[in-house]
C-alpha positions as CSV (number, residue, x, y, z in Angstrom):
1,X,-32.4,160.6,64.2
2,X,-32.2,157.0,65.9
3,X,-31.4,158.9,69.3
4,X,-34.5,161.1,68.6
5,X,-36.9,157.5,68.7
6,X,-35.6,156.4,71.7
7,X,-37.6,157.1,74.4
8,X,-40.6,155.8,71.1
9,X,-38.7,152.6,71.0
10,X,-38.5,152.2,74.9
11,X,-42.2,152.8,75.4
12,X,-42.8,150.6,72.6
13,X,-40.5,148.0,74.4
14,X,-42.5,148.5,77.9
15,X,-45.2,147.6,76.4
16,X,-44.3,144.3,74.4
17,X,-42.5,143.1,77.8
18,X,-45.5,143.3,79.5
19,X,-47.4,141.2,76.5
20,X,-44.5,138.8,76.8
21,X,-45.0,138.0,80.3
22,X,-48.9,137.8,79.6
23,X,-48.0,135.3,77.4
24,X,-45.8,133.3,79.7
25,X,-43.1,134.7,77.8
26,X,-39.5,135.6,80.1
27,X,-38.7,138.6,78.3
28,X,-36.5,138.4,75.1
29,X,-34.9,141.7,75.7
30,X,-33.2,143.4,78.8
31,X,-34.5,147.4,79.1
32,X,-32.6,149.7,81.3
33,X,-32.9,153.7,82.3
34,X,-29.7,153.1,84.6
35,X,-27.4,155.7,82.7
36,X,-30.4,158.0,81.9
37,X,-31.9,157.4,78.8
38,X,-33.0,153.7,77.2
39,X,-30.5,151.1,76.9
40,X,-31.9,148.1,75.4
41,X,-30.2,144.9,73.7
42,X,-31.2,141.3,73.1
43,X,-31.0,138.4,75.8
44,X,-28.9,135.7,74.8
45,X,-30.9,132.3,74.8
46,X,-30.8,129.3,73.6
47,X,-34.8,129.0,73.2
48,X,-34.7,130.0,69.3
49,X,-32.9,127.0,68.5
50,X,-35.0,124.9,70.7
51,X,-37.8,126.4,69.2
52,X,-36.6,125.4,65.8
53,X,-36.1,121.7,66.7
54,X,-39.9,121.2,68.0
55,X,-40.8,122.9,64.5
56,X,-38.7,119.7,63.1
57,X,-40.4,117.3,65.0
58,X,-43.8,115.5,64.4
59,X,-47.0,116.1,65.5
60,X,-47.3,112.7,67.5
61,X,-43.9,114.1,68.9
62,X,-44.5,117.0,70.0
63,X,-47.7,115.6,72.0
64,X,-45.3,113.7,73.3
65,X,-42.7,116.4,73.8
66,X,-45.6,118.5,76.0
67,X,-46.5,114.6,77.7
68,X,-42.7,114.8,78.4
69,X,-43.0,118.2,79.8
70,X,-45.6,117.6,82.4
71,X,-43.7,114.5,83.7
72,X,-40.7,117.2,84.6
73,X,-42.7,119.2,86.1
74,X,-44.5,116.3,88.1
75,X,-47.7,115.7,86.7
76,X,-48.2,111.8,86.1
77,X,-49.2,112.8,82.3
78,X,-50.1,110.6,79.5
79,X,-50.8,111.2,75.7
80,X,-54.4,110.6,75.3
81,X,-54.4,111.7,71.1
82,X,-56.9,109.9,69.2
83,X,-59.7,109.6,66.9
84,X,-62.1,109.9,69.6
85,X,-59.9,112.2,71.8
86,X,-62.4,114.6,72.5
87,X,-60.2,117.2,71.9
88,X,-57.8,116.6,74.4
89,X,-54.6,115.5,73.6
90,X,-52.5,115.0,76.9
91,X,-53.7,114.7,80.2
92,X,-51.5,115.0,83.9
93,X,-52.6,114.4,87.3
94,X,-51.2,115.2,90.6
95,X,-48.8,117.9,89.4
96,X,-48.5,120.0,92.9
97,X,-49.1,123.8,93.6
98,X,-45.4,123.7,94.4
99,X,-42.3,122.2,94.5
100,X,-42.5,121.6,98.3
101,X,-42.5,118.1,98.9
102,X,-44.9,118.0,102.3
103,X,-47.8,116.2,103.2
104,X,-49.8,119.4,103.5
105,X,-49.6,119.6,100.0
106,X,-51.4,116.4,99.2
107,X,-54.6,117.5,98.5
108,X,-53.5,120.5,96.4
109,X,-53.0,118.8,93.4
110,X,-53.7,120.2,89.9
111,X,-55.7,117.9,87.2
112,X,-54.1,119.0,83.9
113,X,-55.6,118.3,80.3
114,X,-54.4,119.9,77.2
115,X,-54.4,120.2,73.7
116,X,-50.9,120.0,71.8
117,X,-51.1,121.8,67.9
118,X,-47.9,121.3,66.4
119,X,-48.1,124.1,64.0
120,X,-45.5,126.4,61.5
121,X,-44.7,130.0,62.9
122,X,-47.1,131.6,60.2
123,X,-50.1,129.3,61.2
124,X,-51.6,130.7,64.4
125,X,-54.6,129.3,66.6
126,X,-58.0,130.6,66.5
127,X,-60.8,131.2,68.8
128,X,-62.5,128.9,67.4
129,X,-60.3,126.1,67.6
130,X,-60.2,127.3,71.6
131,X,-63.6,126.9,72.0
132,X,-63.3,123.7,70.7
133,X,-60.7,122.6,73.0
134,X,-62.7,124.0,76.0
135,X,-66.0,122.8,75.3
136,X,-64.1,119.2,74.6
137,X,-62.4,119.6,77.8
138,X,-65.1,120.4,79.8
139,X,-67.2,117.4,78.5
140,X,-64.6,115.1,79.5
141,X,-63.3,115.7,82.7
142,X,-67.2,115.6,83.5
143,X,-68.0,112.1,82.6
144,X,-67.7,110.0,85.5
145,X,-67.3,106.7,83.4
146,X,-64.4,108.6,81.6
147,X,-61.4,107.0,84.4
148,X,-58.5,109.0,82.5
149,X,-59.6,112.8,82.6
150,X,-63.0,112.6,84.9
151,X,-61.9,115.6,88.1
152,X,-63.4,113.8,90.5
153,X,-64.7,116.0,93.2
154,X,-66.4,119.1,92.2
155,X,-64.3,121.1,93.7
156,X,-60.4,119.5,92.5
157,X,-59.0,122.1,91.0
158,X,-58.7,121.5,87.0
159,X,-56.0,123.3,84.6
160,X,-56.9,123.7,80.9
161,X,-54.0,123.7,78.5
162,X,-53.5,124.4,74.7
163,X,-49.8,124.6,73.9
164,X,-48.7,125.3,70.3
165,X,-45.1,125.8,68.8
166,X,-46.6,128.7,66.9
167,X,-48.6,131.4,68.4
168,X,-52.3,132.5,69.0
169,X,-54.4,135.0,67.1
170,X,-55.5,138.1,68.8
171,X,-59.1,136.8,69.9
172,X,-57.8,133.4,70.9
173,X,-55.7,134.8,73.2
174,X,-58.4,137.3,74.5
175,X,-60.6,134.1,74.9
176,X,-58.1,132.6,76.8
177,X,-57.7,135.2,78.9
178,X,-61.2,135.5,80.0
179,X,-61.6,131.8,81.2
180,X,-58.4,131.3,82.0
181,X,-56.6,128.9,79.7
182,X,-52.8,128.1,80.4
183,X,-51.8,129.2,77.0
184,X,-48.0,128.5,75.7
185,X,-46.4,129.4,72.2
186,X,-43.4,128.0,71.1
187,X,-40.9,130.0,73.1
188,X,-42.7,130.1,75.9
189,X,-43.0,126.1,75.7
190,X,-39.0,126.3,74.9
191,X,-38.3,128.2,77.9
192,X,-39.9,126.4,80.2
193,X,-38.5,123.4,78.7
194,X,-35.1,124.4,79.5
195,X,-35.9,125.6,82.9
196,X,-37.3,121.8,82.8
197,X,-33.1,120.3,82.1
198,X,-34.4,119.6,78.4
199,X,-31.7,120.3,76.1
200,X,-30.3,119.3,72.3
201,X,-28.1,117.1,71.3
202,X,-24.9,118.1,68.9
203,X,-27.7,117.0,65.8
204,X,-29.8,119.3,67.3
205,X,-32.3,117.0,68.7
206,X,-34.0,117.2,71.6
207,X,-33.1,115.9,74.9
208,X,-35.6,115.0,78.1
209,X,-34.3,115.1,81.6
């Protein structure tokens, strides 16, 4: 009977890779038609347990977990969370286009501000709380007087982020998608992170580069 729901399960499995890598997500699985039919197992990682110590940590800490972040992948990043934030929580500028270090690349640097909700698996993000975050967002880096998150020229290019350590409802992440917000669950964020040289410690807490 399971061999009969294979090819089910493999189409099934197509498609959830492809949501994973929508969701900046390196897939969790390996699928293979090498021998013929569908072989599929689970990709060892340690991104689980990662994920579980960000779920241990605070809220301020995980702002400055995603502050942390930025830094490794050189942004000059700050935590901005406050009670008159705006909606904004973290904030990094100059993070390059690439990891080329030239002179060419001067002027292609990326203005980052984010939003960091440090929330339990079962509590996921909403549109609502999106369009919060955006309209915040886009009220701040306009204000000229504003010297932390103001773009600058009209034209610098300007990255909106809302990272989470849960996940995002359906129509948050459809909204997302449609103006382009850099949207990270928790394993996404605990991937990336260890492609960043974060790691845990023997108590299982985290580690920065």
């Amino acid at each position: 009977m399971a061999e009969d729901q294979f090819d089910a399960v493999a189409t099934s499995l197509e498609l959830e890779r492809e949501r994973q890598k929508d969701d900046g997500i390196e897939p969790t699985f390996e699928l293979s038609y090498e021998s013929g039919a569908p072989y599929f197992r689970k990709i060892a990682s340690d991104a689980d347990k990662f994920l579980q110590a960000l779920f241990r940590i605070s809220d301020r800490d995980f702002v400055d977990f995603c502050v942390s972040l930025l830094g490794a992948l050189g942004g000059d990043a700050l935590n901005i969370d406050g009670p008159h934030d705006g909606g904004l929580d973290f904030v990094a500028r100059n993070l390059s286009f690439s990891s080329l270090n030239a002179e060419a690349m001067r002027k292609a640097r990326v203005l980052v501000v984010g939003q960091a909700k440090h929330y339990q698996k079962e509590n996921l993000v909403n549109e609502p709380e999106m369009r919060d975050f955006v309209g915040g967002g886009l009220k701040r880096i306009s204000d000229h007087t504003d010297r932390v998150t103001h773009r600058g020229p009209a034209l610098a290019p300007v990255v909106f982020a809302f990272w989470t350590t849960s996940d995002f409802n359906s129509s948050a992440k459809d909204y997302a998608k449609s103006v382009g917000v850099w949207t990270l669950n928790g394993i996404a964020l605990s991937q990336l992170a260890l492609k960043a040289r974060f790691g845990l410690n023997d108590a299982g807490k985290i580690l920065s580069p």
